[in-house]
C-alpha positions as CSV (number, residue, x, y, z in Angstrom):
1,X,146.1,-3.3,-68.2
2,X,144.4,-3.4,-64.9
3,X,143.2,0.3,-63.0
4,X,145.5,0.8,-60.3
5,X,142.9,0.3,-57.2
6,X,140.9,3.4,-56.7
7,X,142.2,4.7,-60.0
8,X,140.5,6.2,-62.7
9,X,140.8,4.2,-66.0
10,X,142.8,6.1,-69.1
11,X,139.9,8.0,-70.7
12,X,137.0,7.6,-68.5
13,X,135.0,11.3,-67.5
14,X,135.5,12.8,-63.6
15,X,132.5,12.6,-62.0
16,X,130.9,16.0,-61.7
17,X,131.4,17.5,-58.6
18,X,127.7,19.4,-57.4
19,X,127.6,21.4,-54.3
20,X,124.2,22.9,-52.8
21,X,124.6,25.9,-50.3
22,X,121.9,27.0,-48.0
23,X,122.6,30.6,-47.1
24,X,120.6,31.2,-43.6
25,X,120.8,32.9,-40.5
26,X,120.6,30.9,-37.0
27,X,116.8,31.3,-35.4
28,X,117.9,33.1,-32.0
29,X,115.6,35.9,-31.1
30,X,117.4,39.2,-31.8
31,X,119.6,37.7,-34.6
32,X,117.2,36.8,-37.4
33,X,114.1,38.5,-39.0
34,X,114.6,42.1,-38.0
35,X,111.8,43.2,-40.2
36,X,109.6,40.2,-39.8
37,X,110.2,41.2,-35.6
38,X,109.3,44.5,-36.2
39,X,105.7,43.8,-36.5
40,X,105.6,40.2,-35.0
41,X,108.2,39.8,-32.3
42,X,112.0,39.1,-32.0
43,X,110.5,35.4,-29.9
44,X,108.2,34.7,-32.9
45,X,110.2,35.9,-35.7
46,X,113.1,33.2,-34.7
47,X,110.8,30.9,-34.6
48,X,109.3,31.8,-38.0
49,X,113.1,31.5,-39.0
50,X,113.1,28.2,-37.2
51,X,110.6,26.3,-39.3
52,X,111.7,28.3,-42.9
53,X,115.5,26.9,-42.0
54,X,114.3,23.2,-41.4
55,X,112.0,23.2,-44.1
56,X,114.9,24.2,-46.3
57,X,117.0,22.0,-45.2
58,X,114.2,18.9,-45.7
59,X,114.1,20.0,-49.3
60,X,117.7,19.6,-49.5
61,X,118.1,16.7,-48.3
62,X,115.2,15.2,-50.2
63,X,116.9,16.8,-53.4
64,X,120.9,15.1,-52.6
65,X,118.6,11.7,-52.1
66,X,116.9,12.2,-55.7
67,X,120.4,13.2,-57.1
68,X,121.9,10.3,-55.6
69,X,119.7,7.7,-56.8
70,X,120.1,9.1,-60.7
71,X,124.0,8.8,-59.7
72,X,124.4,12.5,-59.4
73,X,125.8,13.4,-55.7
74,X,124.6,16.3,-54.5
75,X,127.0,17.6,-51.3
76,X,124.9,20.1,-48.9
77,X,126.4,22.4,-47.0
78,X,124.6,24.9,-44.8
79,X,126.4,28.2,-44.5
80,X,125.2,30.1,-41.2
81,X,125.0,33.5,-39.8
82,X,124.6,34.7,-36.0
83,X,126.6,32.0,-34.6
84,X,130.0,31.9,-33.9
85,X,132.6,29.3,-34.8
86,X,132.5,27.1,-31.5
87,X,128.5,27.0,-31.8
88,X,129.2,26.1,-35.8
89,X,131.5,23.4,-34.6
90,X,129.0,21.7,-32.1
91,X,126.1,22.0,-35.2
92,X,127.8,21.1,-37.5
93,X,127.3,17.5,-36.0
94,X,123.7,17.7,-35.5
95,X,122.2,18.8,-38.6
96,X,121.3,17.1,-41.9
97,X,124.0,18.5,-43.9
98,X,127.4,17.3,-45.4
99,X,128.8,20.0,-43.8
100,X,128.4,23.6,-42.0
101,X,130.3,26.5,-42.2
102,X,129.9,30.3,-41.4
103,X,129.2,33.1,-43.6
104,X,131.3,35.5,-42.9
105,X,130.9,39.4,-42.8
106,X,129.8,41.9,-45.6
107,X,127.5,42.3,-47.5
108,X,125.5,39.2,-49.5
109,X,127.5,39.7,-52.4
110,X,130.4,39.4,-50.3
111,X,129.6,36.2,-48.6
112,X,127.9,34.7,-51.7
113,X,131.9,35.2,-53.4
114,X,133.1,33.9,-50.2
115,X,131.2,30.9,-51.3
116,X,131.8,30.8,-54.5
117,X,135.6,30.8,-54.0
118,X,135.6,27.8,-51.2
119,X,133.6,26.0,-53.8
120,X,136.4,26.6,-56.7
121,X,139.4,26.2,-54.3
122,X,137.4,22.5,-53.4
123,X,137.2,21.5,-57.1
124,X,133.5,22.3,-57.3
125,X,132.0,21.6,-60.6
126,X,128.8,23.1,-60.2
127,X,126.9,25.4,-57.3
128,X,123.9,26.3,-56.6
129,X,123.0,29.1,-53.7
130,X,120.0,29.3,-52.2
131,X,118.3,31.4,-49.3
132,X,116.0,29.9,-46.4
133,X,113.5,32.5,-46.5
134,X,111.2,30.4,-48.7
135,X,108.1,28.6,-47.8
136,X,107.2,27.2,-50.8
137,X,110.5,25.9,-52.0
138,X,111.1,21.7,-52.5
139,X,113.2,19.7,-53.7
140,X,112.0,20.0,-57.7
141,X,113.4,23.7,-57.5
142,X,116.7,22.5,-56.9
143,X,116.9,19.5,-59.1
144,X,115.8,22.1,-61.8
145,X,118.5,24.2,-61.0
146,X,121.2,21.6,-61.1
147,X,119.6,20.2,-64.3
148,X,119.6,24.2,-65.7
149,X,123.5,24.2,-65.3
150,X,124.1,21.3,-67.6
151,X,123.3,23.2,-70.5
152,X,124.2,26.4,-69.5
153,X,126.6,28.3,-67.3
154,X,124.1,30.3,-65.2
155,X,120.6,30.2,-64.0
156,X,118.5,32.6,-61.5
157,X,115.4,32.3,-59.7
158,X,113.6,35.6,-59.5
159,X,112.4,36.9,-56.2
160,X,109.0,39.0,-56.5
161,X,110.7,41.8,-54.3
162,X,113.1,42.1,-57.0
163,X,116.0,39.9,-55.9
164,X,116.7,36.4,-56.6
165,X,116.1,33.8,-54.5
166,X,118.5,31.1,-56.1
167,X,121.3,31.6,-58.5
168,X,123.4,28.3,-59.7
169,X,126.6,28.7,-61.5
170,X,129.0,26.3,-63.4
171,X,132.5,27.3,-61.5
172,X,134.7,26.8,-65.0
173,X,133.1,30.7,-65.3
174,X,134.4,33.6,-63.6
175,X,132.0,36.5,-63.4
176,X,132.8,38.1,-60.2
177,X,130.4,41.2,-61.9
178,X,127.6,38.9,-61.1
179,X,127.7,40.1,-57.3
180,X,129.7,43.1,-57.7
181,X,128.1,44.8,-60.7
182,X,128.8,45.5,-64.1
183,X,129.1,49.1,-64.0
184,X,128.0,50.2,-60.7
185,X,127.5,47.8,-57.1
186,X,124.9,45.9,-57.0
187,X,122.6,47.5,-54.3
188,X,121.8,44.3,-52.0
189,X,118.9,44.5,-50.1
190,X,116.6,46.7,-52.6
191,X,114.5,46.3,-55.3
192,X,117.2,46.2,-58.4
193,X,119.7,43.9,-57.6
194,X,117.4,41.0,-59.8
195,X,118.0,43.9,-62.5
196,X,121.7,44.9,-62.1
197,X,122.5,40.9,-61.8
198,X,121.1,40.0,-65.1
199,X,122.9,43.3,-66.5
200,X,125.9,41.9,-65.2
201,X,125.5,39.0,-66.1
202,X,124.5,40.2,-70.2
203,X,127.9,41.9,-69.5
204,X,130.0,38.4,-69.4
205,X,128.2,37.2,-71.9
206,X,126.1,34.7,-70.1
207,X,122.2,34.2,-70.4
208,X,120.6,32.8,-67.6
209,X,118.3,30.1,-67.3
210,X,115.2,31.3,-65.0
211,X,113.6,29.2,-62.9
212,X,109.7,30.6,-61.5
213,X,110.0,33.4,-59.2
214,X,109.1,32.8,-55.6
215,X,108.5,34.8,-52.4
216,X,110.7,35.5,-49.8
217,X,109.1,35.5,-46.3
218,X,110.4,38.9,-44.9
219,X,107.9,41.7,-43.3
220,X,104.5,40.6,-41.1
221,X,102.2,41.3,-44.6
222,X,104.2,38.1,-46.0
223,X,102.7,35.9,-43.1
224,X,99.2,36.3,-44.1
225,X,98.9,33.3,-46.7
226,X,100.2,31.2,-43.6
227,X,98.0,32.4,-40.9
């Protein structure tokens, strides 16, 4: 019996559906880097967040092309903040992505669950989040990550502030603990939420896979390797 056309044939394995999200804010002066501005400049802070955001998005790009050739699609969305919805609507058809959408309000837990629960809703296999704060990140980090997820359900990359920079999930889990807390909220923003994730996480049963830990660019001191 033939496949009906465009049809899946009796027994064959769905295509796993992979979804990378860039979490990042929109480089207008007075909208991003409000620490980084504090010592350098609200002009030179955006554009700080400029170059960080299309560096991120090169690695992503370059990472969906690796993942396409080994037959793996990669889908990259870029989820923004300080922009409204006309403004995502008109980017949305410039930049490199597969698609772009907004954050949202709250706090990071908050919008990475908002994310989360698009992906699910869209039949999202596996995710992976990851900030644009990172100067040294390419596209081996997040075919690592992807590759992490095939044998297990969760996998962090450690921040040196004591955050994460990346944290990949396989969506047939549901932990929302992981960015509310186990016990207590997770305390976004300050030097234990890398602590009280991996506690949550010990809490659903799941051990992460660890990728290296990387450095967020944040404050002035962080531009001194770059200057």
């Amino acid at each position: 019996m033939r496949p009906r056309p465009g049809g899946r044939r009796r027994g064959a394995v769905p295509a796993t559906r992979q979804r990378l999200v860039l979490l990042g804010r929109w480089p207008a002066p007075g909208r991003c880097k409000r620490r980084l501005a504090a010592g350098i400049g609200a002009r030179r802070a955006a554009a700080v967040q400029g170059q960080l955001l299309w560096h991120g998005l090169a690695a992503a790009r370059q990472a969906a092309h690796d993942g396409q050739a080994e037959g793996r699609a990669i889908e990259v969305v870029l989820a923004l903040s300080g922009v409204g919805p006309r403004a995502i609507s008109r980017l949305g058809r410039k930049l490199p992505v597969d698609r772009l959408v907004g954050q949202g309000e709250g706090s990071l837990g908050v919008r990475l669950q908002r994310q989360v629960a698009r992906a699910r809703r869209e039949g999202i296999h596996q995710l992976v989040l990851v900030g644009t704060d990172l100067p040294h990140l390419c596209r081996a980090d997040l075919l690592e990550a992807f590759a992490a997820l095939r044998r297990s359900a969760l996998v962090l990359g450690p921040a040196s502030d004591g955050g994460y920079w990346l944290i990949g999930l396989s969506l047939q889990i549901k932990a929302p603990q992981l960015f509310a807390g186990a016990h207590s909220p997770i305390p976004w923003g300050g030097a234990r939420v890398w602590r009280r994730t991996v506690e949550a996480a010990a809490a659903a049963g799941l051990t992460p896979v660890l990728l290296a830990e990387r450095h967020d660019l944040d404050r002035d001191d962080d531009l001194v390797p770059w200057r």
